[in-house]
C-alpha positions in Angstrom: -15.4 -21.8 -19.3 -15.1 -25.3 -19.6 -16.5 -24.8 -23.4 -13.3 -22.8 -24.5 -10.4 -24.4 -22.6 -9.1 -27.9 -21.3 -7.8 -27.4 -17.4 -5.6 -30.1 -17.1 -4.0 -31.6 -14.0 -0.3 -31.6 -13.3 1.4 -34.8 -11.8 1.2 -35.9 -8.4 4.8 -36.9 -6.9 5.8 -38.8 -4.0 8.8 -37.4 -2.0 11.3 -40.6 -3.3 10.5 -39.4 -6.8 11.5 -35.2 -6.6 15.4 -35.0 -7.3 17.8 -33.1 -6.9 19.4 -33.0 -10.5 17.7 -34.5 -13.4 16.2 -34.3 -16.8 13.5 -32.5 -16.1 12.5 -29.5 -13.7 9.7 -30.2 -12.0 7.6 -27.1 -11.3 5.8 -26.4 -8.5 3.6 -23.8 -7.2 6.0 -21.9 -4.8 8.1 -21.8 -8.0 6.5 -18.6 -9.2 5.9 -16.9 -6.1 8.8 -16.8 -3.3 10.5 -20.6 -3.9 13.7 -20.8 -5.5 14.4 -24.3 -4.6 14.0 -26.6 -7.7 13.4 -30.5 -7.9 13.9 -32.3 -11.0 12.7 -35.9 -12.3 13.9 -38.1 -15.3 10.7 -39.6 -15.7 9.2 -40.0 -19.4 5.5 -39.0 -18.9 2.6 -38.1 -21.3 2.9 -34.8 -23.1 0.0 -33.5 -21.6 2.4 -33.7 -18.5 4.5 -30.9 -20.0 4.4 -27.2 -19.7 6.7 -25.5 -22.2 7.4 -21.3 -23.0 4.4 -19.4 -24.5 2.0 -22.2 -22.0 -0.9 -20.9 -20.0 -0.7 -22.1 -16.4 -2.8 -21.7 -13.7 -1.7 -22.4 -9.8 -4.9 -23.2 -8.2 -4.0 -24.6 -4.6 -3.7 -21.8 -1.3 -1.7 -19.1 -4.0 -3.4 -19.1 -6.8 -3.9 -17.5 -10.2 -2.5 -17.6 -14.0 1.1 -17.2 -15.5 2.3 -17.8 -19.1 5.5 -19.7 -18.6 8.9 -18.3 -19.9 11.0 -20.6 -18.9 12.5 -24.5 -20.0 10.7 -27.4 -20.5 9.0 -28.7 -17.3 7.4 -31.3 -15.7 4.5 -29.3 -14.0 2.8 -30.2 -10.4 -0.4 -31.7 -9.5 -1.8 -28.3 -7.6 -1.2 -26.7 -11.5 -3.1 -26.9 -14.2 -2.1 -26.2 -18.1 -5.2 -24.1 -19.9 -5.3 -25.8 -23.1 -7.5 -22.7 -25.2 -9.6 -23.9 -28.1 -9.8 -21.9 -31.2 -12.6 -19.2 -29.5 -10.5 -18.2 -26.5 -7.1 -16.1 -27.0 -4.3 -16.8 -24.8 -3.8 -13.1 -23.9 -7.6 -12.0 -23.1 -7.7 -15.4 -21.4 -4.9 -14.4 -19.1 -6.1 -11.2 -18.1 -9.6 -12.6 -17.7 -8.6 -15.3 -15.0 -6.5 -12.3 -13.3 -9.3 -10.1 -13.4 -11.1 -13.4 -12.0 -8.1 -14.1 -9.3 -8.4 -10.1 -8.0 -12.8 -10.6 -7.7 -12.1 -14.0 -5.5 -9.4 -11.8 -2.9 -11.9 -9.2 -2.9 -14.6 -11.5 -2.1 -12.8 -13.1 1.1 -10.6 -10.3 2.3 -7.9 -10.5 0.5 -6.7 -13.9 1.7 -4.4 -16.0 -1.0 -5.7 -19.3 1.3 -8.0 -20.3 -1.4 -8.7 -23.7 -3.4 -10.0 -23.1 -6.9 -11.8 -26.0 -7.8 -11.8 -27.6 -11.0 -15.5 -28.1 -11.3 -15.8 -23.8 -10.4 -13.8 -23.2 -13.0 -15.2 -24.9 -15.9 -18.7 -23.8 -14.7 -17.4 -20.1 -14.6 -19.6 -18.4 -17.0 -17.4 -15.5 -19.2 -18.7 -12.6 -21.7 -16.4 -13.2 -24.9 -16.2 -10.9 -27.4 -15.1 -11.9 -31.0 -11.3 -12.6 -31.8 -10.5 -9.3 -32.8 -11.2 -7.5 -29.2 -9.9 -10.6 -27.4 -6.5 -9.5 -28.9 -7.1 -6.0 -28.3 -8.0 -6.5 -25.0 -5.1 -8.9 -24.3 -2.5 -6.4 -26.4 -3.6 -3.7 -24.3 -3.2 -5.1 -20.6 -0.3 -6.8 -21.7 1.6 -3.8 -22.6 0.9 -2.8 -19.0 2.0 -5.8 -17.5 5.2 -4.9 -19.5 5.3 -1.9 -17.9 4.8 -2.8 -14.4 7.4 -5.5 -14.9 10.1 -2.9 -16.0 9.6 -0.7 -13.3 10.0 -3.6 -10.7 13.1 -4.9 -13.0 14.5 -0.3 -12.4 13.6 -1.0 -8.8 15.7 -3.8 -8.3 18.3 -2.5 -10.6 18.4 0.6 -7.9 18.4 -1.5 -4.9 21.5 -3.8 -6.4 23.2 0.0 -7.0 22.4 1.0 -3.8 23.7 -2.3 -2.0 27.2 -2.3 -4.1 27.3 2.1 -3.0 27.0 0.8 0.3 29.8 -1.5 0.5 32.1 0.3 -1.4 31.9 3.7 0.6 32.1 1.9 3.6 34.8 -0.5 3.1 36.9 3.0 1.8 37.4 0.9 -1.4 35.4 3.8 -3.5 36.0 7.5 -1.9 35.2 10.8 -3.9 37.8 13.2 -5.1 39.5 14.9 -2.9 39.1 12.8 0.3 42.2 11.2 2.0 42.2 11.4 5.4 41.6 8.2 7.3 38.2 7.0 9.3 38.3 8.0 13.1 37.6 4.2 14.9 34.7 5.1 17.7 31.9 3.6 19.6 28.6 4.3 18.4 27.6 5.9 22.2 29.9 8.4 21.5 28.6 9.8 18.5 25.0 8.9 18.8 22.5 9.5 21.4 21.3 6.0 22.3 17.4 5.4 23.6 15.9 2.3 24.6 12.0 1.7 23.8 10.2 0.3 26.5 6.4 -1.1 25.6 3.7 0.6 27.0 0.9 -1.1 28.4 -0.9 -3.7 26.2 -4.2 -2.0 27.8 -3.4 1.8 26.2 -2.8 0.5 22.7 -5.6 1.5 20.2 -5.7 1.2 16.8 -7.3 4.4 16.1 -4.7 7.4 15.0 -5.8 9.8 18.2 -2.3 9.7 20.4 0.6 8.6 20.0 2.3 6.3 17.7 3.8 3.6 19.0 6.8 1.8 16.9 7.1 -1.9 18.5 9.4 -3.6 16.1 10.0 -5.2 12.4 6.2 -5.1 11.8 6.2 -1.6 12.2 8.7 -0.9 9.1 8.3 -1.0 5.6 10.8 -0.1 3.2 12.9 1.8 5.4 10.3 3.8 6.9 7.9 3.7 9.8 4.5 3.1 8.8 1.5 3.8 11.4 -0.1 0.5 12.5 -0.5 1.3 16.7 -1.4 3.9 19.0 -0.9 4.3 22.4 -2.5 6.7 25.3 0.5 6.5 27.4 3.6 7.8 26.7 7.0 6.4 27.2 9.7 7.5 25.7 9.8 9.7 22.3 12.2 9.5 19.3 11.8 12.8 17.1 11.0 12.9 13.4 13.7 12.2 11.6 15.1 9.8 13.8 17.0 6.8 13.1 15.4 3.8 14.7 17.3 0.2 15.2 15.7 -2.9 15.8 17.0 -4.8 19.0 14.6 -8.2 18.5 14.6 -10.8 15.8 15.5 -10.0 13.2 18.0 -7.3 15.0 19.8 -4.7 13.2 16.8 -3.8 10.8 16.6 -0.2 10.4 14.3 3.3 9.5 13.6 6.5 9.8 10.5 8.0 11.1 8.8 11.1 9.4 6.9 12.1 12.9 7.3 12.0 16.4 6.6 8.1 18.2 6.8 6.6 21.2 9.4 3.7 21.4 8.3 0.4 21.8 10.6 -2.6 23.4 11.6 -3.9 20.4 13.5 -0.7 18.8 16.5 1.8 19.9 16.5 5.0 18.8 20.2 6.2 17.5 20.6 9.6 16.7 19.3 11.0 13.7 22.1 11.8 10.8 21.6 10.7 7.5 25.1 9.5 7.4 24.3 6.8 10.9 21.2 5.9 9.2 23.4 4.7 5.6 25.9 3.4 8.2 23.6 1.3 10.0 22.1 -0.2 6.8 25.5 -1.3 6.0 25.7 -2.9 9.0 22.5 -4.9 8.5 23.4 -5.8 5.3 27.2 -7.4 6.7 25.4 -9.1 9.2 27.4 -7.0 12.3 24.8 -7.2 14.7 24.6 -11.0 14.8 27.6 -11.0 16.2 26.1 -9.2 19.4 23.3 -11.1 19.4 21.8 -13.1 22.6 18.4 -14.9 23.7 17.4 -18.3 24.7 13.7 -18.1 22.5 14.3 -15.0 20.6 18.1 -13.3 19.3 18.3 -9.2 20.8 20.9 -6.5 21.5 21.0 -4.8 24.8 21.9 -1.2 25.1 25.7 -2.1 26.1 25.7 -3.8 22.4 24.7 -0.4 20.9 27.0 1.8 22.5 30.0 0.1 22.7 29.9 -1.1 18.8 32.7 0.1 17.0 32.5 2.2 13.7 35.0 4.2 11.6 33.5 8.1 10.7 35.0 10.0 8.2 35.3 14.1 8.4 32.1 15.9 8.6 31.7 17.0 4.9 32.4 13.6 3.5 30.3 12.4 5.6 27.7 14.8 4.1 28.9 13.6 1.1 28.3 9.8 1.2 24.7 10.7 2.6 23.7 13.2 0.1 24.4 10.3 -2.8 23.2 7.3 -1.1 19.9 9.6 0.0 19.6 10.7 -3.6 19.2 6.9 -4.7 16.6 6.2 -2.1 14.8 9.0 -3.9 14.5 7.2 -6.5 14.2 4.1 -5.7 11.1 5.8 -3.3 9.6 7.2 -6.3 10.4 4.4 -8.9 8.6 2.1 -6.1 5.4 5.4 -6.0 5.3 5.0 -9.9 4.7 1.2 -9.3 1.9 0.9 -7.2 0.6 3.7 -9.6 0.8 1.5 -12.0 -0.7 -1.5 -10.4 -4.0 0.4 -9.0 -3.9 1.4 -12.7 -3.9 -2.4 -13.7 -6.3 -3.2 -11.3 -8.5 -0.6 -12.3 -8.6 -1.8 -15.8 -9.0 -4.9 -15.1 -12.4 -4.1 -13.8 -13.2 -1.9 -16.1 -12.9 -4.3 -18.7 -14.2 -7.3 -17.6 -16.9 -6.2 -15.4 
């Protein structure tokens, strides 16, 4: 590797020298993953200090792998390094090679992103290259589905910002459909939901093999809306229904799902009732931060079973509450299978990646 490209080291920077407005952006590695927070310097460095659009960069420290930058001119980090291709090596195929690379190195320690890619590894990295004209090909090819799997997540969030304003807007009364006038009935959510309290079984009974009973203990055990098996228990406690709707009463409080089989409610979860109209309802609650409001605990914030009962809400008739759910639970259809078609498309990735480079 280190006959076709040039890894070169970003800058090092001490804390006095990131600002907060400035010439420059300085990028660092959190910057393409989950960071939003930008620093910026006016320094005037060496070109080679640079990383403009169209670069090759490659984030080597803890989360690591390769990214073309689209973005301004930047001042890149020291834990990044700009892959400066000679004439043998195409930008595209070189990409998809270090991510075919990145994907062989998680698979090789259990998937952890904790890893330091060394400079001297990677310029010793041997690589089968084949002329120019595959390269491109090769690059074309897995670029066009990169471009795919970046539209579907770009539909995905596109759904999820729908679904957020549907929300508010059916809610708050500001949107109603045709033919609906009369005003919301003010109640307390006891009244109009049947309210159960988990209660942890013993540590002793849990398993992690799928032979009893599921048990739901909190946040850990929901994932995009749903429950998703991760503990067993022998013993049972109490039992929410499929189809429930389950609330979270421990940090974060007020997350909530449905379950698509019976389980066994742990401490950290409520089950409330199981409409499909409670379960939008509740989601706008999240979202509008009501359950904060209720919340209490010296280490950790929770909601008791008073909280629950005695929180007030405004229900429509019956059929427009049918009404409301049927829409909002025909956009999680989608945005359920837009997010099916996605992973799809990543094994698909992933599969070709190894297919092409192995």
């Amino acid at each position: 590797m280190g006959e076709l490209a040039e890894f070169i080291n970003g800058r090092a920077y001490k804390q006095d020298e990131l600002l907060a407005s400035g010439k420059y952006p300085v990028l660092r590695v959190g910057n393409f993953y989950t960071n939003d927070n930008w620093y910026y310097s006016d320094l005037e460095l060496p070109e080679k200090y640079y990383a403009e659009k169209g670069d090759l960069l490659y984030t080597w420290s803890a989360t690591f792998g390769p990214h073309i930058w689209i973005g301004p001119k930047v001042i890149y980090h020291y834990h990044i390094w700009k892959v400066a291709l000679k004439n043998l090596f195409e930008k595209d195929f070189a990409l998809q090679f270090f991510e075919a690379d990145r994907v062989r190195l998680l698979n090789s320690t259990n998937g952890s992103t904790m890893i330091h890619v060394t400079k001297k590894d990677m310029e010793s990295k041997g690589i089968l290259l084949p002329d120019i004209s595959e390269q491109r090909n090769i690059g074309e090819f897995l670029r066009k589905a990169d471009d795919l799997i970046a539209a579907t997540q770009h539909k995905i969030d596109a759904l999820e910002q729908t679904k957020k304003a549907l929300l508010q807007r059916l809610f708050d009364q500001s949107w109603r459909f045709k033919g609906y006038s009369d005003p919301w009935e003010k109640r307390k959510l006891g009244e109009v939901a049947t309210i159960t309290m988990g209660q942890s079984p013993d540590s002793k009974n849990y398993t992690l093999n799928p032979q009893d009973h599921i048990l739901v203990q909190g946040n850990a055990d929901i994932k995009n809306g749903w429950v998703e098996p991760r503990v067993w228990t022998t013993q049972i406690t109490k039992i929410a229904k499929k189809g429930s709707v389950l609330l979270s009463v421990r940090a974060p409080v007020g997350e909530v799902s449905k379950t698509a089989f019976d389980v066994v409610l742990g401490r950290g979860v409520a089950s409330v009732g199981q409409t499909d109209f409670l379960y939008q309802y509740l989601i706008t609650l999240k979202i509008n931060g009501f359950w904060l409001r209720y919340s209490t605990g010296s280490t950790f914030d929770s909601i008791n079973s008073a909280d629950i009962k005695d929180a007030i809400i405004f229900l429509p008739k019956k059929n427009e509450q049918d009404r409301i759910a049927k829409t909002l639970n025909c956009i999680d259809s989608l945005i359920a299978a837009t997010q099916s078609r996605l992973s799809s498309l990543e094994l698909l990735k992933k599969a070709l990646l190894q297919a092409l480079f192995i």
